[in-house]
N, C-alpha and C positions, 0 to 999 in steps of 0.2 A: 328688803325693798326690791321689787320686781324690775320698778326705773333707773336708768342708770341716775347716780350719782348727780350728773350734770341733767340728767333730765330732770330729775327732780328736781335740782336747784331753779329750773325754768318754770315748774310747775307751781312751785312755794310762791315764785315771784310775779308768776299770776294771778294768782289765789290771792296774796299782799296790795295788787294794785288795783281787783276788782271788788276787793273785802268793804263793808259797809258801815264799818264801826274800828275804831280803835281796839277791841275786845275781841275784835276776828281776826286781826292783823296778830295778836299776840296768839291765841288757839292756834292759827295757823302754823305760825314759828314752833310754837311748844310741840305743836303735835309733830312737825316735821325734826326736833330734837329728840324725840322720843321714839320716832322711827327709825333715824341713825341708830341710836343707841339698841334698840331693841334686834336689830339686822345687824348686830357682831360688828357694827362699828368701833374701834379704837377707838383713844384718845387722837392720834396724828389725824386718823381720817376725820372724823367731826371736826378737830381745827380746819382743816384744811375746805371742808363742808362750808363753815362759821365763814373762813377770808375769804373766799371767793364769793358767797352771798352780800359780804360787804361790798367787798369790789363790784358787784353787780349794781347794788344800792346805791353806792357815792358817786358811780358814771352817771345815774340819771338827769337829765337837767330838766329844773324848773319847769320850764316854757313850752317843753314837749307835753305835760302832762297836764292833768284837769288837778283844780284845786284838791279833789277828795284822796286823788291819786297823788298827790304830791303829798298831802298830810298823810296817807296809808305809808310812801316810801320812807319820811322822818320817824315815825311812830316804829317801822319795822328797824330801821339803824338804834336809833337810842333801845328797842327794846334787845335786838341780837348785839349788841353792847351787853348789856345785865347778865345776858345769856351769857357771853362769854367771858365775864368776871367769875362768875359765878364758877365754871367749867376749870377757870384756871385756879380758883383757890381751892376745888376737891382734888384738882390734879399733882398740887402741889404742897 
């Protein structure tokens, strides 16, 4: 991954809020899980990837966003939830 870390997390979470379909919002995520992974990411680094994407997520509020963008930001939490069930049950 060329971007830092934290850029990229900026980057996913604009791609997420500008995405035009519930099915861009998960390619998105997948594909940016798949890029950690691919770029010698650990298991610490991906979690830590995964909690701060959350934490970006769950700061957003409502009222700041347009409706598409607010269902784009639920759609990405429940689905980097899955993502990260899944992560901890190959990890453990």
């Amino acid at each position: 991954m060329s971007l830092s870390a934290e850029k990229y997390r900026q980057k996913l979470i604009t791609e997420i809020l500008i995405a035009s379909t519930e099915e861009e919002v998960k390619k998105f995520c997948d594909t940016a899980m798949k890029n950690a992974a691919q770029n010698k990411g650990d298991g610490p680094a991906i979690a830590w990837f995964i909690n701060k994407l959350e934490e970006d997520l769950e700061g957003f509020n409502p009222r700041t966003k347009n409706v598409q963008q607010w269902s784009n930001i639920q759609t990405a939490r429940s689905y980097i939830g899955i993502i990260k069930q899944r992560l901890s049950t190959l990890l453990h």
